[in-house]
SELOKE-708805 format. One record per atom (N, C-alpha, C): atom name; x negated, y negated, z negated; residue in three letters; residue number from 1. Coordinates in steps of 0.05 Angstrom, whole numbers. Atoms other than C-alpha are relative to their C-alpha. Layout:
N
   site       px       py       pz   code   pos
     CA        X        Y        Z    ALA   NUM
...
This chain:
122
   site       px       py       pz   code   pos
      N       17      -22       -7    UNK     1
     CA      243     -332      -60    UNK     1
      C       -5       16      -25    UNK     1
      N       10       -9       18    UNK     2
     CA      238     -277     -103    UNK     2
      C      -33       13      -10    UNK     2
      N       27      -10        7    UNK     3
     CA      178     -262     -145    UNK     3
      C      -11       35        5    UNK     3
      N       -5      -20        3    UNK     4
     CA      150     -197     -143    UNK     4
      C      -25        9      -21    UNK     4
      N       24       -6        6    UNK     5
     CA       94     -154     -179    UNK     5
      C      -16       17       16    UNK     5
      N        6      -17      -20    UNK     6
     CA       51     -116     -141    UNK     6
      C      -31       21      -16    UNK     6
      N       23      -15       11    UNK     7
     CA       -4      -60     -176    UNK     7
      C       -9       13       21    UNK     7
      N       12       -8      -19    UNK     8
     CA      -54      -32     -137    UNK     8
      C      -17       30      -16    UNK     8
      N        6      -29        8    UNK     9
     CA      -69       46     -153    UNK     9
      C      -22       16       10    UNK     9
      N        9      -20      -14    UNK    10
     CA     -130       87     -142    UNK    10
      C        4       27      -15    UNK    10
      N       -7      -11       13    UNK    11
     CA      -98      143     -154    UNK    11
      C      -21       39       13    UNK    11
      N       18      -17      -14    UNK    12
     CA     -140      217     -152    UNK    12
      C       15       14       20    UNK    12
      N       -3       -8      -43    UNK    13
     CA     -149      245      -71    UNK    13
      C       16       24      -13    UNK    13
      N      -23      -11       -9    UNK    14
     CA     -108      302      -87    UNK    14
      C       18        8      -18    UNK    14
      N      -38        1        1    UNK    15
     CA      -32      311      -94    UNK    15
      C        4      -25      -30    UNK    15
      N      -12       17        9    UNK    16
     CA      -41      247     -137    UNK    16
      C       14      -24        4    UNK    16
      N      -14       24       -9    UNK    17
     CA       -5      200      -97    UNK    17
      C       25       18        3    UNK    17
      N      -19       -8       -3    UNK    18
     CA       47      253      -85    UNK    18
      C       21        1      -28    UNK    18
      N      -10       -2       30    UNK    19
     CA       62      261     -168    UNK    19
      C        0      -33       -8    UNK    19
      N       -5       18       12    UNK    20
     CA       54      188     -179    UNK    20
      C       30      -18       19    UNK    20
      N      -16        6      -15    UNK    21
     CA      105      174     -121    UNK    21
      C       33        4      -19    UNK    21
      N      -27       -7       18    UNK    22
     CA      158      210     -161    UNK    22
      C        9       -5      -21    UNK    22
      N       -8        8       27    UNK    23
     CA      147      185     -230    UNK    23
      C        0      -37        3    UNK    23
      N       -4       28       -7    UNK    24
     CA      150      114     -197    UNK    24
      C       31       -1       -5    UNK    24
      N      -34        0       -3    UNK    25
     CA      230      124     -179    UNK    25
      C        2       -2      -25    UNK    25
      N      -18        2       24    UNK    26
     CA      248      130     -253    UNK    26
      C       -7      -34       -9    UNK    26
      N       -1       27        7    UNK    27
     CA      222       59     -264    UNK    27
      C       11      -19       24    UNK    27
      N       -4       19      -30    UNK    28
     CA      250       31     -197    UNK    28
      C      -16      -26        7    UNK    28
      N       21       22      -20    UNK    29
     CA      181       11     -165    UNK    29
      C       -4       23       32    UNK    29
      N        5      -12      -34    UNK    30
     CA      174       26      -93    UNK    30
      C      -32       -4        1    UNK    30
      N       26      -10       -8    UNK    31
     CA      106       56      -74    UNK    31
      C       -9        5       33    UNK    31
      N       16       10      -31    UNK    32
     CA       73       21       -7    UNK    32
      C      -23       27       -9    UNK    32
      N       28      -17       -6    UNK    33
     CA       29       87       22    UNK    33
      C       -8       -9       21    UNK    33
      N       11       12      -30    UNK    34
     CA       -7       53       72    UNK    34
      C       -8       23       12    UNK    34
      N        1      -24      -11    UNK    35
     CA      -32      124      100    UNK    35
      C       34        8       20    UNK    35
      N      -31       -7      -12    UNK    36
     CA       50      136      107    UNK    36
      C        4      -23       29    UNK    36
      N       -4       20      -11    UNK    37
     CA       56       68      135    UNK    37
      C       -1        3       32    UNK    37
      N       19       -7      -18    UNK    38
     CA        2       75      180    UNK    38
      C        7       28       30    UNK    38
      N      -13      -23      -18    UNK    39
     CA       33      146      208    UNK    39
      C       20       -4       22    UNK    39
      N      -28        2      -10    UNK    40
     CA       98      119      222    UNK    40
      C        4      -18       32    UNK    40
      N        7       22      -30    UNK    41
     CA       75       62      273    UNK    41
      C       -5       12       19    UNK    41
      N       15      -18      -27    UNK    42
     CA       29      113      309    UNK    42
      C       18       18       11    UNK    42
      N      -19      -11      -11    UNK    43
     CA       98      152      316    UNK    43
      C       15       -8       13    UNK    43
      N      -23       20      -10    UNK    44
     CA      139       91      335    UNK    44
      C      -14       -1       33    UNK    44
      N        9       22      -15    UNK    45
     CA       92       62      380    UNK    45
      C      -38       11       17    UNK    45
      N       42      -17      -15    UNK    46
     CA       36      103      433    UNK    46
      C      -15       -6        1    UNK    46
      N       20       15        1    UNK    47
     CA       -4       52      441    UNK    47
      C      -15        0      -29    UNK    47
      N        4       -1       37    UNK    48
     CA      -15       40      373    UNK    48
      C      -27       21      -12    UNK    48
      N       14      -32        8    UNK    49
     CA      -27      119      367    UNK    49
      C      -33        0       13    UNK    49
      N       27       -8      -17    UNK    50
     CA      -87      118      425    UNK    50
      C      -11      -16      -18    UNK    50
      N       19       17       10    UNK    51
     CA     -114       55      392    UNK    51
      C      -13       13      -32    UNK    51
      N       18       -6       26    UNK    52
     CA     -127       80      322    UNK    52
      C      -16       33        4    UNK    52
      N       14      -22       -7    UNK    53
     CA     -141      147      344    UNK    53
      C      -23       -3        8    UNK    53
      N       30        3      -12    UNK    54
     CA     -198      120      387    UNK    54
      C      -20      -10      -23    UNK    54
      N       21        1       25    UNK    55
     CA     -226       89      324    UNK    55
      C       -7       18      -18    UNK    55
      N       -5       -9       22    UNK    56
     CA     -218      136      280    UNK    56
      C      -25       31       22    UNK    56
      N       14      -12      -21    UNK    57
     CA     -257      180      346    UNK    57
      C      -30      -11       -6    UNK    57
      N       30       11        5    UNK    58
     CA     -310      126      332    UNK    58
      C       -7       -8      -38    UNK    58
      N        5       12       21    UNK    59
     CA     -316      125      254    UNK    59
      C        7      -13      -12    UNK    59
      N       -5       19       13    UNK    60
     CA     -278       62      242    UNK    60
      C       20       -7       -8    UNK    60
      N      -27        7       11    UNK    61
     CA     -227       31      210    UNK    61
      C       24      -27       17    UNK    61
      N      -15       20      -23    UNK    62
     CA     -169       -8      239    UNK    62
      C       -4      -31      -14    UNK    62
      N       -6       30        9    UNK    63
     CA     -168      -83      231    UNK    63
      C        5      -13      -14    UNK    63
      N      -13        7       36    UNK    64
     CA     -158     -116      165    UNK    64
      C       28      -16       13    UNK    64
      N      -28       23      -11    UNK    65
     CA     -109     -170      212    UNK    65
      C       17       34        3    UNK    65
      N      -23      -22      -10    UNK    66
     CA      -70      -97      234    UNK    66
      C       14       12      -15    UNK    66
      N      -20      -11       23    UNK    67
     CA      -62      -73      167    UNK    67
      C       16       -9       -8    UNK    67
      N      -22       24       13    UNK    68
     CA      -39     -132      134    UNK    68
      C       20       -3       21    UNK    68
      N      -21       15      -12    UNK    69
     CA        3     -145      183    UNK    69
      C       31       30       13    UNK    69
      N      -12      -22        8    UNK    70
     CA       31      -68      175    UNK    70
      C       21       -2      -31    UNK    70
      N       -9       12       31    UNK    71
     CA       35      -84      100    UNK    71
      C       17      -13        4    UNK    71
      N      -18       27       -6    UNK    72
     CA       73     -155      117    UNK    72
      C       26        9       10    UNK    72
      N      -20       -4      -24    UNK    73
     CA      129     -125      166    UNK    73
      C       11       26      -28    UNK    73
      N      -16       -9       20    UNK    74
     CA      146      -72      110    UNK    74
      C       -1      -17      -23    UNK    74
      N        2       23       25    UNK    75
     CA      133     -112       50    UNK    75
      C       30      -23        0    UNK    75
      N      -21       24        3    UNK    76
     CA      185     -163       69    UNK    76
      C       23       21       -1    UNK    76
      N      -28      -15       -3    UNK    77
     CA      241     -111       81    UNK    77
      C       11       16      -24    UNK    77
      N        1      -32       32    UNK    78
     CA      238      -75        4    UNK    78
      C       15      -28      -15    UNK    78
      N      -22       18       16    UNK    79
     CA      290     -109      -39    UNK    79
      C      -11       11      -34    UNK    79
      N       14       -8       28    UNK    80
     CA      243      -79      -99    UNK    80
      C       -6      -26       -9    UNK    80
      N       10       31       16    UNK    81
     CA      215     -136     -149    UNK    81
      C      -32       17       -8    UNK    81
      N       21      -15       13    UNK    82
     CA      152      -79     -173    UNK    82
      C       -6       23       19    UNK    82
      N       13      -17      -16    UNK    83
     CA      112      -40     -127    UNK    83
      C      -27       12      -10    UNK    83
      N       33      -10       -4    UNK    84
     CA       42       -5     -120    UNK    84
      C       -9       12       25    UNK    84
      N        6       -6      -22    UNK    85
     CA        6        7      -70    UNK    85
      C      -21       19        0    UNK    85
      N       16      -24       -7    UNK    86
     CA      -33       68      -44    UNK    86
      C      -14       -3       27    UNK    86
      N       20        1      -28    UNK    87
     CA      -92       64       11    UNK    87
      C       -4      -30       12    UNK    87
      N       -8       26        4    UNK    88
     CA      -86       -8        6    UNK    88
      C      -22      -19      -21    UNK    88
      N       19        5      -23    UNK    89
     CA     -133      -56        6    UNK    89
      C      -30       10        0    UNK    89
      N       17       -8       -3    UNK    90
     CA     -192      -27       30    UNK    90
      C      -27      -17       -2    UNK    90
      N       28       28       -2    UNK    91
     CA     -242      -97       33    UNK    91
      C       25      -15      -23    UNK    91
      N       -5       33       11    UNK    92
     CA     -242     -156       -2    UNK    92
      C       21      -29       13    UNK    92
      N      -18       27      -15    UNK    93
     CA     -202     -201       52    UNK    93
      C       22       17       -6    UNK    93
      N      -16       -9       -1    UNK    94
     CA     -149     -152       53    UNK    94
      C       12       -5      -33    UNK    94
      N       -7       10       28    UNK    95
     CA     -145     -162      -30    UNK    95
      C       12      -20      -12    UNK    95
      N       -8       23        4    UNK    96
     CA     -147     -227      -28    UNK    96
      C       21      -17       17    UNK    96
      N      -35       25      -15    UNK    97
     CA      -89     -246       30    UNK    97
      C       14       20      -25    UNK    97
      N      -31       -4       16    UNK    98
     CA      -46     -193      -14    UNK    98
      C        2       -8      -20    UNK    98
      N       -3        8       12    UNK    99
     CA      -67     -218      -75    UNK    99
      C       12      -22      -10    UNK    99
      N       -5       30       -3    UNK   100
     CA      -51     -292      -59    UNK   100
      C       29       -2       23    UNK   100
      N      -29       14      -13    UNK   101
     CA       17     -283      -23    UNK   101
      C       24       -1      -13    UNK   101
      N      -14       21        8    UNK   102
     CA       66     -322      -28    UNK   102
      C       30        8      -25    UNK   102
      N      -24      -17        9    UNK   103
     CA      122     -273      -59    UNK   103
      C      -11       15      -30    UNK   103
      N        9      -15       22    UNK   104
     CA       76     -242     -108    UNK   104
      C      -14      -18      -29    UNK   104
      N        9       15       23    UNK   105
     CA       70     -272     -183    UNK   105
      C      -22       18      -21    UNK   105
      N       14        2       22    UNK   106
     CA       37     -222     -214    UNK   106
      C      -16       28       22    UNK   106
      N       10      -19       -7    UNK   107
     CA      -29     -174     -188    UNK   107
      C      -25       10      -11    UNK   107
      N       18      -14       21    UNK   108
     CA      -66     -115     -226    UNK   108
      C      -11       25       20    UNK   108
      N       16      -18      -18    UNK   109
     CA     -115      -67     -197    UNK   109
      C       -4       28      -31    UNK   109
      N        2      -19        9    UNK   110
     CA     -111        2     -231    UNK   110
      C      -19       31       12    UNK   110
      N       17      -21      -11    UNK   111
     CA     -161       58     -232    UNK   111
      C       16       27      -16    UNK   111
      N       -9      -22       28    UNK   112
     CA     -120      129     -256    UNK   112
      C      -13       22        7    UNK   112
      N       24      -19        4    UNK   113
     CA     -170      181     -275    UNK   113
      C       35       31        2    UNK   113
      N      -22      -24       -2    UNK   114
     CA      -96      223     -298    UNK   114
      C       25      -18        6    UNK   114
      N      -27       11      -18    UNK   115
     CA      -31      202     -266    UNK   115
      C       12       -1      -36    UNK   115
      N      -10        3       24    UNK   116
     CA        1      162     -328    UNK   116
      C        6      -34        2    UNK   116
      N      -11       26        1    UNK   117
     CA       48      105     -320    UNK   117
      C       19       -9      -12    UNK   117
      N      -12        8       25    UNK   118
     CA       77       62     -374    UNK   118
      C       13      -16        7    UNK   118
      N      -16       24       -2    UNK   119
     CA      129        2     -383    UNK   119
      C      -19      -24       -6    UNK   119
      N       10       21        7    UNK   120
     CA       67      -39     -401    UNK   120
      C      -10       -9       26    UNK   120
      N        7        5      -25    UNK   121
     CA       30      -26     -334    UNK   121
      C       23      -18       12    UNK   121
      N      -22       11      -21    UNK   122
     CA       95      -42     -293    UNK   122
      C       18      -20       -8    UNK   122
């Protein structure tokens, strides 16, 4: 099983996930947007769509089991070894299954005030 790393990005609400997305590729780390993620299901899959919509009607957030298990179903399919993740995890349980699975050796929680990523971070 390969190892992987996994950094976790709060990167600033606007167009900083779109600029950090692109200076990711030159270091070949793939960048989990759970927002993207999130979109793509509700496109696949109508049900899906009504269900979060209705929460999202009532205030709330979807399911930490729904995410992770969003996360999980891409996560396995990325032949990357260094990722980050965007919108991702939102609680404490959600931190701690990604922190503690089974594929991942190494995990860092980053706060970026200015979009600025090094060979030390990654």
């Amino acid at each position: 099983m390969c190892k992987k790393t996994l950094v976790i990005v709060n990167a600033p609400p606007f167009g900083g996930k779109s600029h950090l997305k692109r200076v990711l590729k030159g270091f070949n780390v793939a960048c989990i947007d759970m927002s993207d993620l999130i979109a793509a299901k509700a496109s696949e899959d109508p049900d899906f769509a009504r269900f979060s919509q209705d929460l999202v009607a009532r205030g709330e957030f979807l399911p930490c089991s729904t995410v992770l298990e969003i996360f999980d179903d891409h996560f396995s399919k990325l032949e990357h070894t260094k990722f980050v993740l965007c919108g991702i995890p939102r609680t404490g349980y959600q931190a701690e299954k990604i922190a503690t699975h089974p594929t991942i050796s190494q995990f860092r929680h980053v706060i970026m005030t200015d979009i600025h990523v090094s060979e030390d971070l990654l």
